[in-house]
C-alpha positions as CSV (number, residue, x, y, z in Angstrom):
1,X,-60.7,42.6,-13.9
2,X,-61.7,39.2,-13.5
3,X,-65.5,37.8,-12.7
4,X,-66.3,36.5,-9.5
5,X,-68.8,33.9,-8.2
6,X,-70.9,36.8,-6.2
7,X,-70.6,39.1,-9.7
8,X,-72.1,36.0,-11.4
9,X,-74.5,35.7,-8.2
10,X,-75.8,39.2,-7.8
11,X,-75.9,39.6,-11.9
12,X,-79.6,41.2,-12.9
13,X,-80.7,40.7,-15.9
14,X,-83.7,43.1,-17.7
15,X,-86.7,41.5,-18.3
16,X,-88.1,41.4,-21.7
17,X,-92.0,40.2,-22.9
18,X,-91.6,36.5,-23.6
19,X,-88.3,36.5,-22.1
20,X,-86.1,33.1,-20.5
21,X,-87.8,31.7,-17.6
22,X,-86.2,33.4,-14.1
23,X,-86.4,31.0,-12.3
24,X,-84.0,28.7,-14.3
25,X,-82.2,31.4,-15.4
26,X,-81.3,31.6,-11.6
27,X,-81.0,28.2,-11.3
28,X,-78.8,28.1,-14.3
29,X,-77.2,31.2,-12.5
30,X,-76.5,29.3,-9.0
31,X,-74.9,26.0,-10.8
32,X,-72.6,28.5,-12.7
33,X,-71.8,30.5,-9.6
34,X,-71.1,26.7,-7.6
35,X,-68.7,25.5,-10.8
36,X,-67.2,28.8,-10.2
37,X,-66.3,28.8,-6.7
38,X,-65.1,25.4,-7.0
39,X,-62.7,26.1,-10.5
40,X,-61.5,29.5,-8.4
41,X,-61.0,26.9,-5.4
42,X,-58.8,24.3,-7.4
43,X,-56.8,27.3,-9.4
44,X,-56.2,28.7,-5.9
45,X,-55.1,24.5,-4.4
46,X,-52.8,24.5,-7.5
47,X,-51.7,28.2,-7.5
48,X,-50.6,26.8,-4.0
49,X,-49.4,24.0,-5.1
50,X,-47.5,25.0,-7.4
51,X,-45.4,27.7,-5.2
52,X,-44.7,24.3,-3.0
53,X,-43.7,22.6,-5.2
54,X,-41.3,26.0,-7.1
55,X,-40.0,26.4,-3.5
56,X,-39.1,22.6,-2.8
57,X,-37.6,22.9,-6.0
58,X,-35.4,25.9,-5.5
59,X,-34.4,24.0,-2.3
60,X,-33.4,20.9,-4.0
61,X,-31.4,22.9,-6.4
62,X,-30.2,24.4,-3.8
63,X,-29.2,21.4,-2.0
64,X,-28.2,19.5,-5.8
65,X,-25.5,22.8,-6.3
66,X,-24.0,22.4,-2.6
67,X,-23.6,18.4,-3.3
68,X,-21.9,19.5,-6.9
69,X,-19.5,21.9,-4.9
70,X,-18.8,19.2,-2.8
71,X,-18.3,16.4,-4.8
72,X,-15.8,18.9,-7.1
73,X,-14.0,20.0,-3.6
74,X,-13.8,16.5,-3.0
75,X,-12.4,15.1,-6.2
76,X,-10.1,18.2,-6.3
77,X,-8.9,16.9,-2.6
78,X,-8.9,13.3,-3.9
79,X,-6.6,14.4,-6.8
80,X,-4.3,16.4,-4.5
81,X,-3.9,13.9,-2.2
82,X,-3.4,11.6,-4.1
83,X,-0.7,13.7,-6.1
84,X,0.8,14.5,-2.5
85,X,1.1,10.6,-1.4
86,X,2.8,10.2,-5.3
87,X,5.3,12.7,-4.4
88,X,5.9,11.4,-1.1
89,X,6.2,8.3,-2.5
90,X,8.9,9.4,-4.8
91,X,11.0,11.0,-2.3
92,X,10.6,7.9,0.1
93,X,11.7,5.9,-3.1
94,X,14.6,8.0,-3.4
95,X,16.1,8.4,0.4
96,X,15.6,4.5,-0.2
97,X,17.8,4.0,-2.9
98,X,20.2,6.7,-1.3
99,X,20.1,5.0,2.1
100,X,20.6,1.7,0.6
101,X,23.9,3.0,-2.2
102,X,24.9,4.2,1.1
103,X,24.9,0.7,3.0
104,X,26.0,-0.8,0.1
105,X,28.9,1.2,0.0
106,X,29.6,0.8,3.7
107,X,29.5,-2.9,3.1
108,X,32.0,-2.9,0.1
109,X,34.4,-0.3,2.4
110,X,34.3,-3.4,5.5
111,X,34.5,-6.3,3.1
112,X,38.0,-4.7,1.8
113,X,38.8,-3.4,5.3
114,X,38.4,-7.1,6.5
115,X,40.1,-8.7,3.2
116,X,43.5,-6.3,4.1
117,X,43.0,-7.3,7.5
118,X,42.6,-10.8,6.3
119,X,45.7,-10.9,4.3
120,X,48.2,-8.5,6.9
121,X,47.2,-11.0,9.1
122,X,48.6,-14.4,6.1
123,X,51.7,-12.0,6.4
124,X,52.1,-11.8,9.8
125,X,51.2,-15.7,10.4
126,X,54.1,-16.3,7.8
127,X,56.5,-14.1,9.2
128,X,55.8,-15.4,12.5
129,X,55.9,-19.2,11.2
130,X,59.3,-18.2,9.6
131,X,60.9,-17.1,12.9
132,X,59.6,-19.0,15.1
133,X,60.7,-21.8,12.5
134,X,64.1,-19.9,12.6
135,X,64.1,-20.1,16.3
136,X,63.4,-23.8,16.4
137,X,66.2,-24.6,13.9
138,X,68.6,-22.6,15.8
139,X,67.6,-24.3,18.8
140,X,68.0,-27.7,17.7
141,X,71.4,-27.2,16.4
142,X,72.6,-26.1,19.7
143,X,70.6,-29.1,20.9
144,X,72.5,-31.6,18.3
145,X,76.0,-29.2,18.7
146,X,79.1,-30.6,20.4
147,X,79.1,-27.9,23.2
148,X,75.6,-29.3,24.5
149,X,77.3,-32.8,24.3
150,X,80.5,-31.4,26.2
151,X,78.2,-29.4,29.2
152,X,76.4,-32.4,29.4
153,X,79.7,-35.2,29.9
154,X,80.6,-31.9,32.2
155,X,77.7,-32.3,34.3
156,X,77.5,-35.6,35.0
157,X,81.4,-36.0,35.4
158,X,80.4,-33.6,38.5
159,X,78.0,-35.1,39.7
């Protein structure tokens, strides 16, 4: 058990011939028991203290694991979106290139479509040319032929 200020204070001491002087023994006694009180006072202020300060700290390491959770949810997040918008990216890529092989090819198909049309249509502008070249020729020989001249004499011989 430990000694208080009042068990220093109310301490009696036997009294001896040519023993210390009482009254500054008691004097000696009351500064003891003051230096007590006051070293019991500051333990207790940093006993108190000190609990303060152990429970601000559990807080704070509290708080310091909840902010470490956090930051590793949030870099785990960061990482999977950003492995998310990579695969997305990917698969927009892709339907790209698939979309645009597909245009491509849709292209080529018309280009041909319109080169066939293109050159049916040479054909048919010759063919045409050659009858209607045909048709010209045969009409200018019956023009320039003798039975043309005769219907015409025949006419005006009538008239």
């Amino acid at each position: 058990m430990s000694l208080t200020p009042l068990d220093i204070h109310n301490k009696e001491f036997s009294k001896s011939f040519r023993g210390f002087n009482e009254d500054e023994v008691n004097e000696f006694l009351d500064q003891i028991v003051d230096d007590y009180e006051r070293v019991m006072k500051e333990k207790q202020d940093l006993e108190k203290n000190s609990k303060d300060l152990t429970e601000k700290l559990e807080h704070y390491s509290k708080i310091e694991d909840t902010l470490h959770n956090a930051i590793v949810v949030a870099q785990e997040t960061a990482e999977e979106v950003k492995q998310n918008a990579s695969r997305e990216g990917e698969l927009i890529r892709r339907e790209a290139e698939r979309e645009a092989k597909k245009i491509v090819e849709e292209a080529i198909t018309k280009a041909r479509k319109i080169h066939s049309d293109v050159e049916e249509m040479a054909k048919q502008s010759h063919v045409f040319r050659t009858r209607f070249r045909t048709l010209l020729e045969a009409q200018l020989e019956m023009i320039n032929s003798d039975d043309w001249n005769n219907l015409e004499n025949d006419l005006s011989e009538t008239t």
